[in-house]
C-alpha positions in Angstrom: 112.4 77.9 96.4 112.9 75.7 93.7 110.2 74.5 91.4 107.4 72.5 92.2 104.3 72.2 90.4 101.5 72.7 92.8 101.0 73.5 96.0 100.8 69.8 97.0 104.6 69.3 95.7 105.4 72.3 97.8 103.8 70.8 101.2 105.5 67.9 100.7 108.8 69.6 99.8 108.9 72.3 102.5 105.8 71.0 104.5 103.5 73.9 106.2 102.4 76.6 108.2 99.5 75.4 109.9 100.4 76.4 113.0 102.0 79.6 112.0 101.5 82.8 114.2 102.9 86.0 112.9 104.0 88.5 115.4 104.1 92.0 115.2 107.4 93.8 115.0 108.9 97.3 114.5 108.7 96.7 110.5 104.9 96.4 110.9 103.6 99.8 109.8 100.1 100.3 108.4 99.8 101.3 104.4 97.6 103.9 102.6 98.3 102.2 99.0 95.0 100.8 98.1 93.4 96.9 98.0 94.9 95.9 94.5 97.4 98.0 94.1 100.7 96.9 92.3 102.0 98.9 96.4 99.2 96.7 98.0 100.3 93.9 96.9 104.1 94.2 97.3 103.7 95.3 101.0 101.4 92.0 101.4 104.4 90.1 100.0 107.1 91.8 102.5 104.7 91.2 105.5 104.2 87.2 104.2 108.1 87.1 103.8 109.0 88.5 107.0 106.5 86.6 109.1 104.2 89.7 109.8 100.0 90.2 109.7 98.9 90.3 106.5 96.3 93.2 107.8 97.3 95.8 110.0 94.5 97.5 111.5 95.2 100.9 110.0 95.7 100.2 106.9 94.0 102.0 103.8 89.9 101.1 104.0 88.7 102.5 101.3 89.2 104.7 97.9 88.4 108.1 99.6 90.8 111.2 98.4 91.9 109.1 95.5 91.6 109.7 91.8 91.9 107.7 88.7 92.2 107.6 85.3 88.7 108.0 83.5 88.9 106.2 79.9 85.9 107.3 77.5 84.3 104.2 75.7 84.7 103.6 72.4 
C-alpha cells in the first residue's frame, strides 16, 4: 500500500469493503493470547490480511490462569 494520509485518501485510492464477508477457512484457529496482547494483536492482523473473522468464538475470554508483572509504586 502506498501512502495516503487518511483513511479518506485510502477509500478513494483502493475504494472499500463494505460489502465484505469473511469466510472461515482451515487457517481459522481460535487463540489463548490475551485482548491486548502484542500475540492478540498480530493474530487480529493475519485474520484481517487473509480475509478471516476477526473473533473466533473460542478464543481467549478472559485473564484466568494468567500472571503478570506486579511493579511496586514509587
Amino acid at each position: 500500500m502506498s501512502k495516503v494520509n487518511n483513511v479518506f485518501e485510502a477509500i478513494l485510492k483502493y475504494g472499500h469493503d463494505e460489502d465484505f464477508i469473511p469466510e472461515d477457512s482451515d487457517e481459522f484457529e481460535p487463540t489463548d493470547a490475551p485482548a491486548g496482547s502484542e500475540a492478540k494483536i498480530d493474530i487480529l492482523r493475519r485474520r484481517v490480511e487473509f480475509g478471516l473473522p476477526l473473533w473466533h468464538k473460542h478464543d481467549r475470554v478472559d485473564y484466568t490462569g494468567l500472571t503478570g508483572a506486579v511493579r511496586p509504586r514509587e
